[in-house]
N, C-alpha and C positions, 0 to 999 in steps of 0.2 A: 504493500500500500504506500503511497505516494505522502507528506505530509501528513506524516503521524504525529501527533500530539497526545501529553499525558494532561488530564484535567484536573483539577482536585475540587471533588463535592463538599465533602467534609471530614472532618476528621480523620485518617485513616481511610478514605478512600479515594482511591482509583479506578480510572475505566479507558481500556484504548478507545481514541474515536478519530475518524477520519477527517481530516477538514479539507473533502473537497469540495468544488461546486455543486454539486448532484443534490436534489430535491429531497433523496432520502438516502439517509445513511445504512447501509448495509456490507458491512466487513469482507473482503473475497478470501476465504477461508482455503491457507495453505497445510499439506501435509503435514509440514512438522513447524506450525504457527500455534503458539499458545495465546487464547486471549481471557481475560480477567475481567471479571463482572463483580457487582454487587450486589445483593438481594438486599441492601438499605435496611437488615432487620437485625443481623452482627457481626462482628469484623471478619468470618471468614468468608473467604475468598474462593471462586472455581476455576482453576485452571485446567483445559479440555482442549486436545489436540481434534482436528477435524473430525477423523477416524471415527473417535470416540463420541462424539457430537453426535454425528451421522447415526451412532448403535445408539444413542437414546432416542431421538426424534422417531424413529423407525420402532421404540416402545412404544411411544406416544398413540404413531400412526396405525399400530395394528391393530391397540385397544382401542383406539378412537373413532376413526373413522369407517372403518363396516358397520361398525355397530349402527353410526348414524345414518348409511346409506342403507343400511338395510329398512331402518325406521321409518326415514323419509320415504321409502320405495313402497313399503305400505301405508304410509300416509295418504299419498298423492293416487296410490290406485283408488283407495278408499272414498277419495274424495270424487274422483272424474270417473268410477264405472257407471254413474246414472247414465253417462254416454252409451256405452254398452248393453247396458240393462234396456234402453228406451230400443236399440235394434233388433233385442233379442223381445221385444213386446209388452213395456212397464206400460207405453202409453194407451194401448188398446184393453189390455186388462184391467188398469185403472180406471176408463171413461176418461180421459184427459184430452181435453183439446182446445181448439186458439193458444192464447199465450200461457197457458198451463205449465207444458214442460218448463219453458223458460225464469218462472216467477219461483219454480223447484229446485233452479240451480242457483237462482237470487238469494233467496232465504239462507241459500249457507253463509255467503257471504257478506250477510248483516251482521247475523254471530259470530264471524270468522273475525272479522274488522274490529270489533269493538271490545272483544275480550284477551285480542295482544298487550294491549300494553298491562291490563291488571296481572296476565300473568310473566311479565318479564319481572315484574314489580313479586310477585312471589317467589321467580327463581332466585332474584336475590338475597329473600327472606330464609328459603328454606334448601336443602340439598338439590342439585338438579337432577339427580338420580333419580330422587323418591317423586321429583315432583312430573317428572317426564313418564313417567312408570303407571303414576295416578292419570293423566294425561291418555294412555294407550288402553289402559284398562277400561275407560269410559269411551271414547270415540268408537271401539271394538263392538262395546256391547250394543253403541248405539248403529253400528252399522249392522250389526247381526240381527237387531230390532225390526229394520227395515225391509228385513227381509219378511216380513210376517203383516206387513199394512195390509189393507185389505180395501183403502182408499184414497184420494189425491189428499185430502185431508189431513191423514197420517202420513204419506210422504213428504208433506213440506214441514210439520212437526219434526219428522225424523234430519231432515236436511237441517233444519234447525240447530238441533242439540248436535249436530253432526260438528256442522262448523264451532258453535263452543266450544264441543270436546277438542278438536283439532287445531282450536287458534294458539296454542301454546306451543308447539311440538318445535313450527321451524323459526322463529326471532330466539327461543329457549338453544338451539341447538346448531345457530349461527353465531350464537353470542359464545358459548360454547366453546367453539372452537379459537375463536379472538382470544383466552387466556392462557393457550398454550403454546399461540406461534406466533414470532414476528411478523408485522404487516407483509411483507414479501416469497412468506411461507406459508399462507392460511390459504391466499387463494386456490392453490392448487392442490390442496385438501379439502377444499370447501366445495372445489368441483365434483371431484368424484364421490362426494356426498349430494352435490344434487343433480349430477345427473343419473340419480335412481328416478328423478322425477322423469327426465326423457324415458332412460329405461321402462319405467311403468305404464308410458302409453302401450309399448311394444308388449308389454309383459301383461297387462290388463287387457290386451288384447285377445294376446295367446290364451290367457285364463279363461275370457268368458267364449271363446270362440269352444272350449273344451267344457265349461259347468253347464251351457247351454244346452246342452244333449243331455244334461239331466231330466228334461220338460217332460211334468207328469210323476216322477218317482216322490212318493209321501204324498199326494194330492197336491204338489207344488208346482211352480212354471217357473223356466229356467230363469228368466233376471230373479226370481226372490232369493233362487241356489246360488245368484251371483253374489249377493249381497251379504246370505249366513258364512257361503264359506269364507269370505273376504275380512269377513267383520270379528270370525272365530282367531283367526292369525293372532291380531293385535292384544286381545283377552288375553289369548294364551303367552304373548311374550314381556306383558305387564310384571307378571310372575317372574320373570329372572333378571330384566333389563336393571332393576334397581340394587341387581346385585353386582352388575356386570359393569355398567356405564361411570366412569371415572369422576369427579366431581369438580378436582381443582388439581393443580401442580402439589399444591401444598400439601392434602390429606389425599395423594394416589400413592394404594398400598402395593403397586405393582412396581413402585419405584425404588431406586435406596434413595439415603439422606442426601448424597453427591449429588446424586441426578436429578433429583427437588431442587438444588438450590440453585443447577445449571439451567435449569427452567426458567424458574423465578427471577434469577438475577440479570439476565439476558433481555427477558422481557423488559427489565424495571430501565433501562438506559434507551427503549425503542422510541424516543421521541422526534427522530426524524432528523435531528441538526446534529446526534452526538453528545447535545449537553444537558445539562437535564436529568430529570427521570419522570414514571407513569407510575400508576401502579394500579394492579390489579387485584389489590387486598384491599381496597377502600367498602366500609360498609355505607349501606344503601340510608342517605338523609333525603330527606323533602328538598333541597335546594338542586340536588340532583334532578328531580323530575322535571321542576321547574326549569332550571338548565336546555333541557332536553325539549319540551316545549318550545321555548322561546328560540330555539336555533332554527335559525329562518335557512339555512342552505339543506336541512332535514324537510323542511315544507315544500321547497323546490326540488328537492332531488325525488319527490314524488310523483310529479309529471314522468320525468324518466324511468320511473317503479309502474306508472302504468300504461309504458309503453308497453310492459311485459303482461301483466296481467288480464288487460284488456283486451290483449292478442291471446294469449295462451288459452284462458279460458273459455274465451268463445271458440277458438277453436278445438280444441280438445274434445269438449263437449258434442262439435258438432262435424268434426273431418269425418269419424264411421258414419255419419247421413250423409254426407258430401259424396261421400267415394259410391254408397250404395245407391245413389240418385244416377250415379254415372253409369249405370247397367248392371253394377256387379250385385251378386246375393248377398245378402244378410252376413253370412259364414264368410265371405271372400272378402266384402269390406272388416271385417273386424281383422283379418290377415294383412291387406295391404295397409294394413296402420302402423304394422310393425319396423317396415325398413323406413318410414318419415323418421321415427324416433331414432329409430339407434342412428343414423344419419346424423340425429339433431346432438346426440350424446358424443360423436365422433368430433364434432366439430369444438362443440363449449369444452370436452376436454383441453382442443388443441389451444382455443384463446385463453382457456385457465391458467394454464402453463406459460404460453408464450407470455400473458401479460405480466406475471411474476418475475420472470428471463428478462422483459424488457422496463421491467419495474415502472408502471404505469397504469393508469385503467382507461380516462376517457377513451383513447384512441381505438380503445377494442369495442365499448359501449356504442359509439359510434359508426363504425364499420359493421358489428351487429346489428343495428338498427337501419342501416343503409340499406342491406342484404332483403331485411324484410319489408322492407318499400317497396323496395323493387319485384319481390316477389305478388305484393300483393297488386301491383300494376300490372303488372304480368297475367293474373285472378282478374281482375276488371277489365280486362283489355278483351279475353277471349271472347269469342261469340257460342254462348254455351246453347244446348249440349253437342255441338258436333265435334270436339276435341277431346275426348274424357282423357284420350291418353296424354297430351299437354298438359290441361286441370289436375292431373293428377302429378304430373311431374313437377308441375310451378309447387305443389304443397310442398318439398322437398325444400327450399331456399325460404319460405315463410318460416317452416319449424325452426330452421336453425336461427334467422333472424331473431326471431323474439327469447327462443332459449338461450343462444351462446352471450350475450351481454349479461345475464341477469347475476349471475357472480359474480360480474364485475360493477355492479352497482351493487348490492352487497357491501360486499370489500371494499368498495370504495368510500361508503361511510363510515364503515366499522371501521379503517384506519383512520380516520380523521375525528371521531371522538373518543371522549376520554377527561376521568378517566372511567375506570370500569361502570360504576353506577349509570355515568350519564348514557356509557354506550350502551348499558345493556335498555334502559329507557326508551335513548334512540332510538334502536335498532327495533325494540318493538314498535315504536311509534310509527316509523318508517315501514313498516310490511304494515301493519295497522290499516294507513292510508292507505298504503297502496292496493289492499288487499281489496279496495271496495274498487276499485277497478274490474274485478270479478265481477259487481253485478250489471256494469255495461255492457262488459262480455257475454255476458249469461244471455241479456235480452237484444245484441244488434244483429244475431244470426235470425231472420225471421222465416218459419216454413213456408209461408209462402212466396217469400222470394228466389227459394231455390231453382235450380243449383247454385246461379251465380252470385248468392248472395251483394247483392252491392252494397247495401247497407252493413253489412258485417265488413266485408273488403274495405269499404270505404273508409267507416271507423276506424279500422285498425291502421289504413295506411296514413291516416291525418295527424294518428297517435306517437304512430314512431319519428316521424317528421317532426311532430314538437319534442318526444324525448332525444331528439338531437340536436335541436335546437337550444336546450335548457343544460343539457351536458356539457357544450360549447361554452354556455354563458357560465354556469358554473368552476369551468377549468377556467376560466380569464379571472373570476373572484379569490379562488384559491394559490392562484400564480401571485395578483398583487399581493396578496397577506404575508404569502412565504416572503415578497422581494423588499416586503417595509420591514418583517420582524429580522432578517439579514442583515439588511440596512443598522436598525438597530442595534444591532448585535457588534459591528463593524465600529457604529460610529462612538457609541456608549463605552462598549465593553462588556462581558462578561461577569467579572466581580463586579460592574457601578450597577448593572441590573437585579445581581443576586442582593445587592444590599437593598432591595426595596422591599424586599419579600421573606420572608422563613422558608425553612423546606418544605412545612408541609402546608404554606400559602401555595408554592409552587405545584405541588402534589394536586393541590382541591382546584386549582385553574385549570387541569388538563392539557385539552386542547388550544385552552387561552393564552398558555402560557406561550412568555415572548420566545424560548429555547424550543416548542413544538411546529414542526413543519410539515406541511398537509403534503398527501399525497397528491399524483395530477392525474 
């Protein structure tokens, strides 16, 4: 590393940090490079050769993250096989008709929206183990409930409690992962934990393409078989997950004391400039909430939250009609649902990755958002039905459009607040809003405008156009802030700044503080 300097926080500590120009500090870790951290809680020290680095983080990741994609994986089926269930015949056995289906897919997403933020506000309070565990065990049972209505009635009741049970799981289990890895290492864990959501279009497919041929066995019809068996999973993994799922760096008994404190201590310097620290032991006050509210670049990075939602959910909901409009059966649209996803999965892996590599987000947010403009002009442009096989192929550039950004808006807030309180606040607040994006989705695919939905198309294409537009303006807001707190940094000093403040004034500012530099 080029222009190393030693800093001194306080007393007896030290920490290497880089002073180059780059937006965010992240060390290029050599073979036989030693670097020294502090955990800010007592005077020793971790000294950890790459090697060794590498065989903890790779603890971290084994316990961590399947666990979460598997969770998310049954989350996300749980939530979008009404799609499924409506082709294998929920809406004819119900009496459902006009704008029925769609007011069914609404209702989840009233409840969904409104009870993120009380529960991020819980995972602070209580374990997130126990409290993710209570979470599956209730969404479960309420899916497996579902299976048994007997009315439109009881299925928007059930969607109902659907979305409560389930508005916990993913702001709980993105915040999650923000306290075990540096901003430039979560993204790419954070991928492969949600694209279980791509995967479960594919895999909710596969599923009801196969429970569907249960129709008739117990006096049931195949969407209700969709629903018990879907809903038994999550009952069932409630039971171990609060044994299994790790809670903090601090109290993970899969770790030794060394490898806690290489954790912890690592994290507590990630503030972007090098100087500084964070921390993610901060317990949960009222001034945090408020914090969290009032950050107005969490209000606007909302528009960009439903660029995704808006899109995803209506589609999702409604690609198996799409495709089955275009001549195929029942059975064969729920198959060609499969390769859009894993396509869509292919892809967000690869910008998870790259944007970490290239230590950045908008540029990716943007380019995923580009992709699906374009795809969905591509969808308005045809003259339907004589192209199914076009229509079908434009859905390929739509999926990945609106799914490969969405960790990258994610991550791109979760690095920029802080500290922990306000993030985890944040970040629920932030899917919160965004989540009612869901119910525009729910209602602009309308069945009578099928196939070509223009109202659906059009929606969605208007939407990723403004979240690119609001991403742009946001990367110019977060550039100045970084280029005056530098400035200051430069022109001040270092120690004329520290004398303004205590440590732990410094600590309760987060992301305010003048030594934290947002990511771009």
């Amino acid at each position: 590393m080029d222009k190393v300097n030693e800093v001194t926080y306080s007393k007896n500590e030290t920490a290497r940090v880089d002073d180059t120009s780059k937006d965010i500090y992240e060390p290029e870790l050599k073979s036989d490079e030693l670097f020294t951290f502090d955990n800010g809680a007592t005077d020793a020290l971790a000294e950890l050769p790459e090697k060794e680095a590498r065989r903890i983080l790779r603890k971290v990741d084994y316990r961590l993250v399947p666990l979460l994609g598997i969770l998310y994986l049954v989350a996300f089926v749980d939530r979008s096989n009404i799609g499924n269930a409506k082709v294998a015949g929920l809406t004819e056995d119900l009496h459902m008709s006009g704008p029925n289906y769609n007011v069914a897919l609404t209702v989840f997403f009233v409840s969904y929206g409104f009870f993120e933020v009380p529960s991020n506000i819980v995972l602070k309070l209580v374990r997130p183990s126990i409290w993710i565990s209570i979470l599956l065990f209730f969404w479960g049972l309420t899916m497996t409930l579902m299976g048994i209505v007997h009315n439109y009635s009881g299925l928007v009741a059930a969607r109902f409690f659907l979305g409560m049970a389930e508005a916990g799981f993913f702001p709980a289990a993105t915040y999650l992962l923000t306290i075990w890895y540096r901003r430039y290492e979560v993204q790419r864990r954070m991928a492969v934990f949600y694209t279980a959501a791509s995967l479960s279009g594919a895999f909710s497919g596969l599923l009801a393409f196969a429970i569907q041929k249960m129709e008739g066995i117990s006096g049931l019809h195949g969407w209700q078989w969709i629903f018990i068996l879907e809903g038994l999973v999550p009952v069932a993994l409630s039971f171990v997950v609060w044994r299994l799922l790790p809670d903090s760096p601090e109290t993970a008994r899969f770790l030794e004391k060394e490898e806690k404190e290489f954790i912890i201590n690592r994290l507590a310097l990630e503030t972007g400039s090098g100087r500084g620290r964070v921390t993610n032991a901060d317990k949960l006050k009222l001034h945090h909430v408020s914090d969290a509210f009032k950050e107005w670049k969490i209000w606007a990075m909302v528009i960009v939250f439903w660029g995704n939602t808006i899109s995803i959910y209506g589609f999702t909901a409604t690609v198996p009609t799409v495709i089955q409009e275009l001549g195929y059966s029942a059975a064969n649209a729920q198959l060609l649902t499969i390769p859009i996803y894993l396509f869509a999965m292919i892809i967000t892996l690869i910008f998870s990755f790259w944007s970490d590599k290239a230590q950045a987000r908008s540029p990716f947010i943007i380019t995923g958002f580009s992709i699906a403009a374009a795809g969905f002009i591509v969808q308005l442009a045809i003259p339907e039905p004589h192209f199914p096989g076009l229509t079908y192929g434009f859905l390929f550039p739509v999926a990945v459009g609106f799914y490969s950004p969405f960790i990258c808006i994610v991550c791109w807030m979760a690095n920029n607040l802080a500290p922990s309180s306000k993030r985890a606040v944040g970040m629920g607040l932030l899917i919160s809003l965004g989540s009612f994006g869901g119910i525009c989705g729910s209602n602009i695919f309308i069945a009578k405008e099928a196939p070509q939905y223009p109202v659906g198309f059009g929606v969605c294409l208007g939407i990723s156009v403004a979240a690119v537009l609001m991403t742009l303006f946001l990367r110019r807001a977060y550039q100045l802030e970084n280029r005056r707190r530098r400035k200051m940094i430069d022109e001040q000093g270092e120690e004329a700044i520290r004398a303004r403040y205590t440590d732990q004034e410094l600590l309760d500012l987060g992301d305010r503080s003048p030594f934290f530099i947002y990511t771009l």
